[in-house]
Backbone bond lengths (Angstrom), bond angles and torsions (degrees), N, CA, C in turn:
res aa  C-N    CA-C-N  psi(-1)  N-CA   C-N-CA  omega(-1)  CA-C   N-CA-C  phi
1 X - - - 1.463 - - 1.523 109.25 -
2 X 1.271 118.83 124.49 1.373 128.01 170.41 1.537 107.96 -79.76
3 X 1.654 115.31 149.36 1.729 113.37 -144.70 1.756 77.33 -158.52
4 X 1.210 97.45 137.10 1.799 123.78 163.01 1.583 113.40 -66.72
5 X 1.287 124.57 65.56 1.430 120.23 -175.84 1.565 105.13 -104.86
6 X 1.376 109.32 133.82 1.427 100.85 151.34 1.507 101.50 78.68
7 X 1.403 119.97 23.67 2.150 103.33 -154.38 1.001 112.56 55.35
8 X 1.467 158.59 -41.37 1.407 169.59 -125.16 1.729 89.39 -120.20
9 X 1.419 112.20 140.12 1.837 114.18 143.77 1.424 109.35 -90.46
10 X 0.801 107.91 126.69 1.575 134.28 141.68 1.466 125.06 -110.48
11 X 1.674 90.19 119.00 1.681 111.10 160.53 1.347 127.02 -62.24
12 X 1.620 114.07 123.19 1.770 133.30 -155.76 1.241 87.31 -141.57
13 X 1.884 92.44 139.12 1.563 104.57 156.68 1.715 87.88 -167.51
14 X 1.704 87.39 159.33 1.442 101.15 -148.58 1.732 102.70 -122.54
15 X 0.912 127.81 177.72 1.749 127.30 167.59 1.348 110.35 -159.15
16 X 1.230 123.42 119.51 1.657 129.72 -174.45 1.293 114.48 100.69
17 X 1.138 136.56 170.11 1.468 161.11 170.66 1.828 125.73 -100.94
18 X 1.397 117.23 -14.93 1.317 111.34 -150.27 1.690 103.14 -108.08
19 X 1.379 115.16 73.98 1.080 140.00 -177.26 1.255 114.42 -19.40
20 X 1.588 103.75 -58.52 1.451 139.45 162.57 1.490 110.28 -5.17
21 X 1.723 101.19 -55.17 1.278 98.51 -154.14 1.647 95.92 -147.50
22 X 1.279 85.56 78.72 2.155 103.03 -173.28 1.630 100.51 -82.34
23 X 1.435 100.81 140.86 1.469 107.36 157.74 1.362 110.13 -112.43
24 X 1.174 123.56 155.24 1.837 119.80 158.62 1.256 114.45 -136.36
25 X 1.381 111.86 139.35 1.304 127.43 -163.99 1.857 110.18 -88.02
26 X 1.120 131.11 119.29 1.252 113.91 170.71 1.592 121.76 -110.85
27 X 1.573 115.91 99.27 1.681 101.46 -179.96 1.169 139.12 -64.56
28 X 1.262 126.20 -173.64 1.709 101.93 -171.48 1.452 108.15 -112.62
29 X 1.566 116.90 -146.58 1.434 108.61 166.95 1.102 126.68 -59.05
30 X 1.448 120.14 137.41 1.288 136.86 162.46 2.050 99.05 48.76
31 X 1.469 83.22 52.23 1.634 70.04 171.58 1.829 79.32 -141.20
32 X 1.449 110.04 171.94 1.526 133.71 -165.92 1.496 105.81 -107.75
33 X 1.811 115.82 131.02 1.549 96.02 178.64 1.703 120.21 -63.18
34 X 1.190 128.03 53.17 1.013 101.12 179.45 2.051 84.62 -142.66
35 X 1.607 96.71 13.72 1.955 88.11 152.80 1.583 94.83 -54.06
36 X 1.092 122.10 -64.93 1.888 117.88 -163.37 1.563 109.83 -53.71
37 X 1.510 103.22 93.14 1.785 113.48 179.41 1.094 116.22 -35.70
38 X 1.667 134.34 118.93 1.405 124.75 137.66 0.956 153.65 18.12
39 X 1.910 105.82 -61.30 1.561 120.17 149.94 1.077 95.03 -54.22
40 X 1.248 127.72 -89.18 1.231 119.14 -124.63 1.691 103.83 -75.64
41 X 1.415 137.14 -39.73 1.596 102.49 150.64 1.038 130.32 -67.38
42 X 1.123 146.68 49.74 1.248 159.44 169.76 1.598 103.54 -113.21
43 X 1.569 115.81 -58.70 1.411 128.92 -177.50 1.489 94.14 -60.78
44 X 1.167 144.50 -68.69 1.350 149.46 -167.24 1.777 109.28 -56.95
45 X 1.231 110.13 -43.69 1.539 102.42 174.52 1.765 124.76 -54.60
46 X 1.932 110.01 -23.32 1.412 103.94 159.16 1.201 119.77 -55.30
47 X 1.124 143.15 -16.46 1.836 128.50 157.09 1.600 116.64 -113.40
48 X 1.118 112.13 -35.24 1.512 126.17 -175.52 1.629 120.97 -79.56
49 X 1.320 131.61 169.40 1.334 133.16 172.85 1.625 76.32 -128.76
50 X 2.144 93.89 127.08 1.446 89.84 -169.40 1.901 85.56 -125.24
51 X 1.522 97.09 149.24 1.787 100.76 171.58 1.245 106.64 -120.49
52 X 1.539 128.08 148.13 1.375 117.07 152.51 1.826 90.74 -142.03
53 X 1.511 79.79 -179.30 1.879 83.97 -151.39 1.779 113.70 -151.17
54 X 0.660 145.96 105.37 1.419 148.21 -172.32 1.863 96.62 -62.75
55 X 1.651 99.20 112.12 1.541 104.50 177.74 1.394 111.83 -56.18
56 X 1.475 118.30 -177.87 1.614 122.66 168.33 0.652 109.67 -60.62
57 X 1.517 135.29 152.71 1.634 141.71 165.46 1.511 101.18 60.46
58 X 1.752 113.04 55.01 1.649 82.05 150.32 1.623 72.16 176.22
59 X 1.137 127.34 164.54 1.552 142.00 -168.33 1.751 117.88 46.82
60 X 1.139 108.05 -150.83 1.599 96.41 -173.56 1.678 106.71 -68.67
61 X 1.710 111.50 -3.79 1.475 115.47 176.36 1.234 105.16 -47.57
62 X 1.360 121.37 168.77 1.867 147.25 168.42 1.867 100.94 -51.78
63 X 1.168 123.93 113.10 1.180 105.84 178.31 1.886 94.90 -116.02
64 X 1.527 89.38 161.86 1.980 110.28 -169.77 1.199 98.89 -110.67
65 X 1.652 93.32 160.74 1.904 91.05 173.42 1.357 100.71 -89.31
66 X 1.200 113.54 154.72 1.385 135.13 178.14 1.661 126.02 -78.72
67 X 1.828 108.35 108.60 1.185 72.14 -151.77 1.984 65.17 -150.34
68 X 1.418 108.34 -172.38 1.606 112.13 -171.96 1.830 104.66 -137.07
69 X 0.988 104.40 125.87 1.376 132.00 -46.23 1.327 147.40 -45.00
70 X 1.500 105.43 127.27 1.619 110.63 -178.63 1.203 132.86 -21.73
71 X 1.558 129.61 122.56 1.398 103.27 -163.44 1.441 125.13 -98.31
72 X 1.109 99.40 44.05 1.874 127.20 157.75 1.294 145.76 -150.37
73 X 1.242 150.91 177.52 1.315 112.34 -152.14 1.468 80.36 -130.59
74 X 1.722 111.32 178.70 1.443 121.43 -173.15 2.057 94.03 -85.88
75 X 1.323 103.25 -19.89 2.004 103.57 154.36 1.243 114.24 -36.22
76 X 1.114 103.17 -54.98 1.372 125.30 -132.88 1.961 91.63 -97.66
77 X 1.213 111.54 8.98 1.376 116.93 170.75 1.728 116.66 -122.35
78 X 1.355 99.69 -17.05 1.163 121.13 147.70 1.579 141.61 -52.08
79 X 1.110 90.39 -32.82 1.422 102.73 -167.07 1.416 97.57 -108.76
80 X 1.060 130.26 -15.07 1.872 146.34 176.55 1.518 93.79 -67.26
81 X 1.585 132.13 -48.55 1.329 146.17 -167.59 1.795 87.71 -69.05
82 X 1.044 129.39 -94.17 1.181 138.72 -178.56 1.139 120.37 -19.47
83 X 1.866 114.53 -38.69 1.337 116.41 175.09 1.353 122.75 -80.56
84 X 1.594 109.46 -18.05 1.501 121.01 172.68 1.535 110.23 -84.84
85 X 1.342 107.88 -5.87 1.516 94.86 167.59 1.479 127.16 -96.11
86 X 1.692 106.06 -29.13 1.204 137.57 143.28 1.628 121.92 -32.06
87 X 1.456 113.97 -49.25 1.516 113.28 167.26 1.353 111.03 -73.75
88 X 1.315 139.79 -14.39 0.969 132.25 -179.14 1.394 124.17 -115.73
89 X 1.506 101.50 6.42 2.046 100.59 164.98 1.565 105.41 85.69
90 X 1.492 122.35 4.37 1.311 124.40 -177.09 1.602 113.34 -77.94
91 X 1.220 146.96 119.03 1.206 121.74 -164.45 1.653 106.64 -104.73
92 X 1.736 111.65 -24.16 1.582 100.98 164.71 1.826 87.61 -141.94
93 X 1.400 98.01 174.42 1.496 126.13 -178.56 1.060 129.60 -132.02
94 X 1.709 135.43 165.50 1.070 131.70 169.59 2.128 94.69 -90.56
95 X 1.290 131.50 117.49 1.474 120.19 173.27 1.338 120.19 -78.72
96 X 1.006 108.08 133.88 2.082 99.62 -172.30 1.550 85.99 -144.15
97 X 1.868 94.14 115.35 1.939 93.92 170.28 1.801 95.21 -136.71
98 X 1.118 88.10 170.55 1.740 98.96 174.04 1.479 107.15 -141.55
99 X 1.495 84.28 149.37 1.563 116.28 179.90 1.813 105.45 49.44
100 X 1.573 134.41 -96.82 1.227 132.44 147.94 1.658 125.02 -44.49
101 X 1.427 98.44 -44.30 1.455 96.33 -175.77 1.612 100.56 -70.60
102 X 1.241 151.08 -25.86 1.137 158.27 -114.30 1.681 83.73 -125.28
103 X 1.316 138.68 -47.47 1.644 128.61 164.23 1.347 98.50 -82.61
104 X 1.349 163.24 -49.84 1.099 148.68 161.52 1.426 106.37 -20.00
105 X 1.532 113.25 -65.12 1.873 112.00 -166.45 1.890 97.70 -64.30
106 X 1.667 111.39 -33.46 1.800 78.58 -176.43 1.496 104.01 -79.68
107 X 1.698 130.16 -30.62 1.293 94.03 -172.28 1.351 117.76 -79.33
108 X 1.154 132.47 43.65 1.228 133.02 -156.70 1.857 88.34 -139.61
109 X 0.926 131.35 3.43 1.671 147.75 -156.88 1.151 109.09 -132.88
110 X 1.672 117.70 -38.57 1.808 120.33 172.77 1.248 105.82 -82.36
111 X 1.721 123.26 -32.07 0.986 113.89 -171.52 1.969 120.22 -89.86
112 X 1.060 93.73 -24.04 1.765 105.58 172.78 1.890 108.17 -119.98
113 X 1.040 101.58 72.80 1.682 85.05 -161.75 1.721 94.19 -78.50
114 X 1.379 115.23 -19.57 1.689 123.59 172.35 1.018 98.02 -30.58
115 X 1.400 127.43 -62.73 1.671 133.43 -132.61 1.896 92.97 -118.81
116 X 1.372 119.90 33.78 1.507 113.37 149.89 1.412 108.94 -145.63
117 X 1.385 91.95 125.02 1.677 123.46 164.78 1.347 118.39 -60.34
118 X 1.671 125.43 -39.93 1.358 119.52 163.02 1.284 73.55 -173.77
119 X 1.966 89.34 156.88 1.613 123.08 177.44 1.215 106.64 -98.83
120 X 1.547 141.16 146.61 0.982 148.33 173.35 1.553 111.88 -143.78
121 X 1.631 134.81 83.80 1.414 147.04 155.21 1.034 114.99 -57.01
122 X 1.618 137.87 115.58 1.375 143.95 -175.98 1.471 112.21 -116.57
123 X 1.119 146.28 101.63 1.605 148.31 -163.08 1.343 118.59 57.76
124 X 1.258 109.02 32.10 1.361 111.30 -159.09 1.666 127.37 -89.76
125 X 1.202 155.25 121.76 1.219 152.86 178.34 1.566 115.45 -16.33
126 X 1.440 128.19 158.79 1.413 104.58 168.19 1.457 106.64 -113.33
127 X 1.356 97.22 137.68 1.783 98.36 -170.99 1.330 90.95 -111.94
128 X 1.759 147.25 -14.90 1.165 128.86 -161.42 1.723 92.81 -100.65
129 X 0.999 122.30 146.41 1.668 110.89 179.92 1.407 93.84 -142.74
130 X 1.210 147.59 -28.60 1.487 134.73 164.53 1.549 90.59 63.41
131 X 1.511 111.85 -142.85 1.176 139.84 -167.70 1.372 110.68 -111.98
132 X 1.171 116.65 -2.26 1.817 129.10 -169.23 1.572 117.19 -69.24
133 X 1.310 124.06 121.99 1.083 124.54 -155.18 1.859 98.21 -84.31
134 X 1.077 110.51 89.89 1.638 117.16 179.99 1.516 97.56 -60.99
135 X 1.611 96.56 162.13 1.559 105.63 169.14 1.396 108.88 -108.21
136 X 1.429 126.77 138.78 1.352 122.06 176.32 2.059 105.88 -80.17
137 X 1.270 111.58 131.42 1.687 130.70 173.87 1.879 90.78 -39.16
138 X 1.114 136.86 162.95 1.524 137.27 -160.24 1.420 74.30 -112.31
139 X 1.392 117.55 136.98 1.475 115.39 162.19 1.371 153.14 -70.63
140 X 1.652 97.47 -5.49 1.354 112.96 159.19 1.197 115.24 -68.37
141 X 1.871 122.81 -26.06 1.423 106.86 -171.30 1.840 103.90 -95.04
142 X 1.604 104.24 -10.53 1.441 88.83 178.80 1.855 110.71 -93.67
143 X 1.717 104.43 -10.37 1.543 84.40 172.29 2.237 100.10 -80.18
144 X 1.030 130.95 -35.70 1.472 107.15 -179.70 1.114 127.56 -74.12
145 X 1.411 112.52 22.15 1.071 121.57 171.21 1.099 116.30 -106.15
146 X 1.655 138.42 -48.00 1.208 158.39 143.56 1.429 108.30 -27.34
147 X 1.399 126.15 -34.97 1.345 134.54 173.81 1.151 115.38 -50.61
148 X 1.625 97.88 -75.87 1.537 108.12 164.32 1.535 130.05 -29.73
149 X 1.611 108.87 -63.77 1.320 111.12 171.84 1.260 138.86 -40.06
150 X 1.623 99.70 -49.47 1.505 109.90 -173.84 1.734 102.79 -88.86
151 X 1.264 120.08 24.21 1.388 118.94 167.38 1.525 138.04 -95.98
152 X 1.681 95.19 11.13 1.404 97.12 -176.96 1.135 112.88 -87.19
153 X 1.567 128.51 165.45 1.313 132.94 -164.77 1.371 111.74 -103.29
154 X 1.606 113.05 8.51 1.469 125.71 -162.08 1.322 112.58 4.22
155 X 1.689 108.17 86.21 1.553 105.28 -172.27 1.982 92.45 -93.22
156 X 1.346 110.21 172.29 1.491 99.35 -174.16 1.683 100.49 -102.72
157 X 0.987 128.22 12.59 1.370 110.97 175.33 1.517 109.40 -126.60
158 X 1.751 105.41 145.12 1.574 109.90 -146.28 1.938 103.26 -59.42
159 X 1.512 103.82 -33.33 1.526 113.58 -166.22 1.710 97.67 -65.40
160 X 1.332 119.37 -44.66 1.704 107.89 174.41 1.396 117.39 -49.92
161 X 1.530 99.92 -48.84 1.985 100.08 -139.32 1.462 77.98 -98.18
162 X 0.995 171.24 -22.50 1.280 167.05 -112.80 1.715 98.96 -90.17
163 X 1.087 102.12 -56.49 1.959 104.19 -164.75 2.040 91.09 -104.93
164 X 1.229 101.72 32.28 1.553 109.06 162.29 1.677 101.93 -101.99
165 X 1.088 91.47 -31.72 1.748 97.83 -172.71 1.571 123.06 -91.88
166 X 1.644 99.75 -28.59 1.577 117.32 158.06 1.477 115.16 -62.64
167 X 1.271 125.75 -17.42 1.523 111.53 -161.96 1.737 83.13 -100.97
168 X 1.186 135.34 -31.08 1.406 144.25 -168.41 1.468 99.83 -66.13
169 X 1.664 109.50 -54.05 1.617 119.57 -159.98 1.631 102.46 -68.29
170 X 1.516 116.84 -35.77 1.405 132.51 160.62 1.576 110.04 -22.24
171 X 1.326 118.28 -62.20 1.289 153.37 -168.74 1.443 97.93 -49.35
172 X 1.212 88.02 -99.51 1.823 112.56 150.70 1.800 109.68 7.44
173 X 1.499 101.63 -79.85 1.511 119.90 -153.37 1.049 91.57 -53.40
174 X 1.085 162.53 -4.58 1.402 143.81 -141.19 1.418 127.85 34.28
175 X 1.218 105.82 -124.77 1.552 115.55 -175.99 1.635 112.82 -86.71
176 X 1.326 116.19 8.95 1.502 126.22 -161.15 0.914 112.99 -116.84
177 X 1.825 138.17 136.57 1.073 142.26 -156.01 1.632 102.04 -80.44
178 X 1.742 108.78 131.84 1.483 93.22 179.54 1.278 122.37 -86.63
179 X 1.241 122.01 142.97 1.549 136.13 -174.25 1.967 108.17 -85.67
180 X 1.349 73.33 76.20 2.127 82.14 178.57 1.349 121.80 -42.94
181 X 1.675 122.24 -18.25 1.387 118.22 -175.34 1.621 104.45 -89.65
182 X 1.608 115.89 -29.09 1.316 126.84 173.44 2.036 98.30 -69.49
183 X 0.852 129.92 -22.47 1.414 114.11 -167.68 1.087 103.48 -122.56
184 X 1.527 134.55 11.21 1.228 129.44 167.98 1.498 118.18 -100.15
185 X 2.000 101.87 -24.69 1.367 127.16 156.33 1.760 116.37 -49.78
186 X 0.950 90.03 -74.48 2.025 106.70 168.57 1.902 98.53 -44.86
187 X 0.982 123.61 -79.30 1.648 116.56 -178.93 1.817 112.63 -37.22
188 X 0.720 110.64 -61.30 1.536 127.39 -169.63 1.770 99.76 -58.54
189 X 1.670 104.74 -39.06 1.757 101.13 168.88 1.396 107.11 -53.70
190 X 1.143 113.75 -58.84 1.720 137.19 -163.96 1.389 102.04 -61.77
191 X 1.410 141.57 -35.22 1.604 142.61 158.68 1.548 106.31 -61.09
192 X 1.495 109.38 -32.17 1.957 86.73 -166.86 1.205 97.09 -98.69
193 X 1.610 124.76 50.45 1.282 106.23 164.25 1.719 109.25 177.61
194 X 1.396 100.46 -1.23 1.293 102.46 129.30 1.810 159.66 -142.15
195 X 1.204 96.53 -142.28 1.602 106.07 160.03 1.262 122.01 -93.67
196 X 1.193 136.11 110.65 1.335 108.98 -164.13 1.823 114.76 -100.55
197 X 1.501 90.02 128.12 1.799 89.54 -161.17 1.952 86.76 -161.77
198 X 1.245 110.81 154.46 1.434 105.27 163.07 1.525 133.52 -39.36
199 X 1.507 113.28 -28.68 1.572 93.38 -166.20 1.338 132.71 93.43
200 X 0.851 147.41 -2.53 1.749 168.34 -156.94 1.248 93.99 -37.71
201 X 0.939 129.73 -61.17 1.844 135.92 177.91 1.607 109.63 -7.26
202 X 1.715 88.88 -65.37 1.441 117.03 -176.33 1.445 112.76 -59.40
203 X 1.164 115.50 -43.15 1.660 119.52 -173.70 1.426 94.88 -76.17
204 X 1.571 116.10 -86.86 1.171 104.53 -172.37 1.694 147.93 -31.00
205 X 1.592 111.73 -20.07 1.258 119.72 -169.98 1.615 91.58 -87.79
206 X 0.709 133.59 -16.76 1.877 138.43 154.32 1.405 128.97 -37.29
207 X 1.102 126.42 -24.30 1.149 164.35 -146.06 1.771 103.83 -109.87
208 X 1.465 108.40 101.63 1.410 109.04 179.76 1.498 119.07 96.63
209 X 0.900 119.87 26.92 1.739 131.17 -154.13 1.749 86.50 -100.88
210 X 1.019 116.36 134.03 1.409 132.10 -175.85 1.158 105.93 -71.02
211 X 1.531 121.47 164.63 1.482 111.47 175.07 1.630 89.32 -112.28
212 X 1.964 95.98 132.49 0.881 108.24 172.57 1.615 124.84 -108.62
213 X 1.248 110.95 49.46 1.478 114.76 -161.64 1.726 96.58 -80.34
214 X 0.828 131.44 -32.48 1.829 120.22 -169.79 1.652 105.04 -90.68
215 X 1.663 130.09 -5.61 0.957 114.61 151.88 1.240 128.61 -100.96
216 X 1.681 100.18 4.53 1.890 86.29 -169.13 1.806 89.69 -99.61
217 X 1.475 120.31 14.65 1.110 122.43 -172.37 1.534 105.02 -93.09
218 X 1.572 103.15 -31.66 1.176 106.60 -177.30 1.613 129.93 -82.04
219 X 1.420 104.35 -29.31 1.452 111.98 160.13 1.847 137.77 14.97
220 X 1.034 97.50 99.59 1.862 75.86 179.72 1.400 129.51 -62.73
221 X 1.665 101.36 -19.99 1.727 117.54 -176.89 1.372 107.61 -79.75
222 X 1.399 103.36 -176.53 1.599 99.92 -172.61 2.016 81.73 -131.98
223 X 1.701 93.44 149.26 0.925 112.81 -171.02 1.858 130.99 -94.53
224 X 0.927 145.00 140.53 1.556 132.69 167.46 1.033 118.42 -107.07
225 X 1.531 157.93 96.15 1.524 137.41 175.80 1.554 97.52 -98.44
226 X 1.791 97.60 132.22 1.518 110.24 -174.62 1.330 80.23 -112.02
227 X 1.633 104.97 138.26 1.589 121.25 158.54 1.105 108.98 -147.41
228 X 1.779 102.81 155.68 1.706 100.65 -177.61 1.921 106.98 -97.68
229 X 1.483 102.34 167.76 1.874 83.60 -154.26 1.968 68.46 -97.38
230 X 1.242 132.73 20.11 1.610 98.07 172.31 1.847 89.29 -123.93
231 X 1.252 109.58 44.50 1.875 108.29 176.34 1.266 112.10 -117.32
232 X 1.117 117.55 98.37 1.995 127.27 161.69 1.430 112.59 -83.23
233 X 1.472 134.10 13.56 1.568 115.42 -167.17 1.569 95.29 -77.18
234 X 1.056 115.12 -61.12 1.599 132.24 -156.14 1.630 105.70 -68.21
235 X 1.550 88.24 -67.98 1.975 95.45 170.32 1.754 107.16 -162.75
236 X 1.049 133.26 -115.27 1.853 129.36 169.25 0.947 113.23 -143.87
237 X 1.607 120.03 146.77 1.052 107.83 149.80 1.777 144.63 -7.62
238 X 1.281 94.14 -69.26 1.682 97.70 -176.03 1.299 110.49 -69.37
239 X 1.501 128.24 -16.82 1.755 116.76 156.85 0.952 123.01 -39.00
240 X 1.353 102.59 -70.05 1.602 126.74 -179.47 1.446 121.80 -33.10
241 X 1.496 94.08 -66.50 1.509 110.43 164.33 1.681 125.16 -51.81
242 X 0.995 129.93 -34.67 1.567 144.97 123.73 1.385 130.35 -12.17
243 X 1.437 117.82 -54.50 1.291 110.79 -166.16 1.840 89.26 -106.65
244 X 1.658 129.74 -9.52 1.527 84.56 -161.14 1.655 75.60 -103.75
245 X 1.708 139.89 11.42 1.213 136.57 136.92 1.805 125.54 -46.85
246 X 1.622 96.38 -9.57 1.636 84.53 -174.40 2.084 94.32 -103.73
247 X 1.207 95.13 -30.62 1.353 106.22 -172.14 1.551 115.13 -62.28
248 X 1.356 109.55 94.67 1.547 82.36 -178.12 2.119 117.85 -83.24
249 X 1.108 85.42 57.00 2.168 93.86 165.84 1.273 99.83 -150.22
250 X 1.443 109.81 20.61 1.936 105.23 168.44 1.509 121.28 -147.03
251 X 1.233 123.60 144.47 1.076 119.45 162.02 1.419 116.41 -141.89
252 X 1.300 102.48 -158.71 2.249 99.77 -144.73 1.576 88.92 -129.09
253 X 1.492 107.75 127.56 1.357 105.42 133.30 1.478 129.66 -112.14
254 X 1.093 106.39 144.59 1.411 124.69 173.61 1.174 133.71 -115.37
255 X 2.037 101.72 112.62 1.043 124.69 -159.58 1.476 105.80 -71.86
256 X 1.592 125.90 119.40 1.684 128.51 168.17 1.942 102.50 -39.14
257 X 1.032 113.70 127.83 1.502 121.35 140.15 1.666 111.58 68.59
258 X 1.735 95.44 2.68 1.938 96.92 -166.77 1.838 111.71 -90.48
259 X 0.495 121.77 166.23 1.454 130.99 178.75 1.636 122.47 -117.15
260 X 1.313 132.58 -155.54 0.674 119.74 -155.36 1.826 132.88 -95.42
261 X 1.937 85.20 -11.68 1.442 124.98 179.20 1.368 101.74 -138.98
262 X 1.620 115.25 143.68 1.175 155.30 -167.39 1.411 143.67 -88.10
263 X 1.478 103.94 -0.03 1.571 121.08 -179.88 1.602 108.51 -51.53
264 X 1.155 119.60 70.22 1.910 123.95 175.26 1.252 96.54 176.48
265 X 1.451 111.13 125.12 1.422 137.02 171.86 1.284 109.79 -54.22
266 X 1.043 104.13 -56.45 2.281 101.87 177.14 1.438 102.34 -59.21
267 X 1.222 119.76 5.56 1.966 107.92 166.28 1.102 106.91 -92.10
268 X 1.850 99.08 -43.90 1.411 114.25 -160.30 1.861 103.14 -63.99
269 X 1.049 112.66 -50.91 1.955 121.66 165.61 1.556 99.24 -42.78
270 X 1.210 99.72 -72.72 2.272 86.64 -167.01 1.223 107.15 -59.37
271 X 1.512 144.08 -12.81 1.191 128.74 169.41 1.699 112.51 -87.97
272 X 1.175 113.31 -24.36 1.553 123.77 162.97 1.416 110.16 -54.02
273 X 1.281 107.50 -68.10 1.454 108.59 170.67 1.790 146.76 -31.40
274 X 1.427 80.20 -50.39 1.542 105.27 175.72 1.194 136.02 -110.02
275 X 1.560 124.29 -4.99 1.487 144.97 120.34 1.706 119.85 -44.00
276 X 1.295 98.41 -43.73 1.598 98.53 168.28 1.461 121.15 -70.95
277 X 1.402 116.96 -61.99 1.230 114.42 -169.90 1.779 108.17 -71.16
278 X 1.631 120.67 -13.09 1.261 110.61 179.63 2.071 98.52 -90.80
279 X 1.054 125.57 0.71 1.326 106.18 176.97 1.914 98.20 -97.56
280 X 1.182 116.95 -24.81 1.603 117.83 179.82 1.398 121.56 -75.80
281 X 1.182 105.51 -0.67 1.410 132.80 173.89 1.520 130.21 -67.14
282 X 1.183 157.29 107.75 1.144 132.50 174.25 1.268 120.53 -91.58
283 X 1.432 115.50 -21.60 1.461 118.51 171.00 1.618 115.51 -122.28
284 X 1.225 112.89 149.52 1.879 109.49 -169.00 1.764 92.93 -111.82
285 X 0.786 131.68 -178.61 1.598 146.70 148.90 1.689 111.96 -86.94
286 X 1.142 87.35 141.42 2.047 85.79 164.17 1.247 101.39 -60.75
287 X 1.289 147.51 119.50 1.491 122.15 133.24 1.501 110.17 166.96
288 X 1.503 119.38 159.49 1.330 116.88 -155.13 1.685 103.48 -92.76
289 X 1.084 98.82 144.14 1.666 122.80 -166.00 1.418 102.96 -86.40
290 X 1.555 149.37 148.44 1.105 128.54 -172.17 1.620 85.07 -175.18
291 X 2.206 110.54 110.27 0.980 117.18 175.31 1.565 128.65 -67.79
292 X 1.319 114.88 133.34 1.850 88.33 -162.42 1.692 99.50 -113.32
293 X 1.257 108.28 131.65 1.501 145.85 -172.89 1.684 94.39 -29.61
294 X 1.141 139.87 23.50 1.544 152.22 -162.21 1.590 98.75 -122.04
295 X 1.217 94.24 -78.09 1.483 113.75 163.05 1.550 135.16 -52.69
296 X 1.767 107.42 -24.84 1.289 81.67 -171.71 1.581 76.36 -146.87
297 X 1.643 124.90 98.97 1.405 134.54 -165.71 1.513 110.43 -59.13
């Protein structure tokens, strides 16, 4: 359903009833709300009232011309979250974003920390930098990676570009076999509704993001950062693992062998799993979570 938010439409759809205990999904760049599988909001709507939502400028959402500077701010996507919770009578949430959506959901957490029940960052960039001695990605693995990316031929019709985007999502998957009916689903969203071109909007409004390390420290909620240990797009593993080690209201799981995108149901289950049982939760443990290769083949 397309919804009057913000002046802007944005496309919403919801699963469950239990207001009580809302999740919202935030996607990232140039990706469509419906990266967040079916199942798995579907599985989550037995306790939760779950939203996901096609950001500005990209799905049946309001899209802008593309231009530098962007003519909106990564605020200004912030406050789109707030207003979709606002249309719907929710007064706090559990936040769950990825990669973009994943700094969207924390600054969206320093700035309303009232209205979140717990934070949850999934591949997400690091915006808190404190004093923490990050590791830089080795640059051989971020130029073959960048290779890859910037190699598609973005042809505009779904039957060309289709296995332009499969050989990328490959990349992506990490160590996990890709599920072609899940990524041919996701492509085929991304043809009926757009242009197909990078997006710059999205990247660029990234750019300049404050470091928020002394408020996301301060937080009343307790935190989850999910990362996959084979994902360099955003930042690494061992960041991640780093900062929600410095935080004491967060800790890390770490996904075996996953990357940075999700095309395989056994991801889509351990993140069902452990998104669920950490929002039903009222209290977490200090300490980092680490899926073991038993569990997740």
């Amino acid at each position: 359903m397309v919804n009057d938010i913000n002046n802007i439409k944005i496309w919403i759809e919801t699963f469950g009833s239990n207001r009580e205990n809302c999740i919202i999904l935030i996607s990232g760049a140039m990706a469509p709300a419906t990266f967040w599988d079916d199942q798995f909001c579907e599985a989550l709507s037995a306790n939760h009232f779950v939203i996901r939502f096609d950001n500005r400028d990209y799905g049946y959402s309001t899209h802008f011309k593309e231009q530098d500077p962007p003519p909106y701010r990564i605020d200004d996507m912030v406050e789109d979250v707030k207003a979709i919770l606002d249309y719907h009578e929710v007064e706090s949430a559990h936040i769950v974003g990825h990669s973009l959506g994943g700094s969207i959901a924390q600054l969206f957490a320093v700035r309303y920390p009232q209205r979140v029940k717990s934070l949850i960052p999934i591949s997400s960039p690091i915006i808190a930098k404190g004093d923490l001695e990050y590791k830089e990605t080795p640059r051989e693995v971020m130029d073959g990676l960048w290779e890859i990316l910037l190699s598609n031929k973005m042809y505009q019709d779904y039957e060309r570009g289709k296995d332009e985007f499969v050989r990328i999502y490959r990349v992506l998957n990490g160590g996990y076999e890709l599920d072609m009916d899940m990524a041919y689903s996701y492509i085929r969203r991304m043809y009926e509704t757009e242009y197909i071109k990078p997006h710059l909007n999205h990247t660029n409004i990234q750019k300049g993001i404050p470091d928020i390390y002394e408020a996301l420290s301060s937080l009343p909620c307790q935190i989850l950062f999910i990362y996959g240990e084979s994902d360099y797009l955003p930042a690494n593993a061992y960041n991640t693992q780093l900062l929600a080690e410095a935080l004491a209201n967060a800790s890390c799981l770490l996904l075996k062998k996953a990357g940075h995108m999700f095309f395989n149901r056994t991801i889509w289950k351990t993140l069902e799993t452990s998104i669920g049982k950490f929002t039903t939760s009222t209290h977490l443990s200090k300490k980092v979570l680490r899926i073991k290769s038993n569990s997740c083949p």
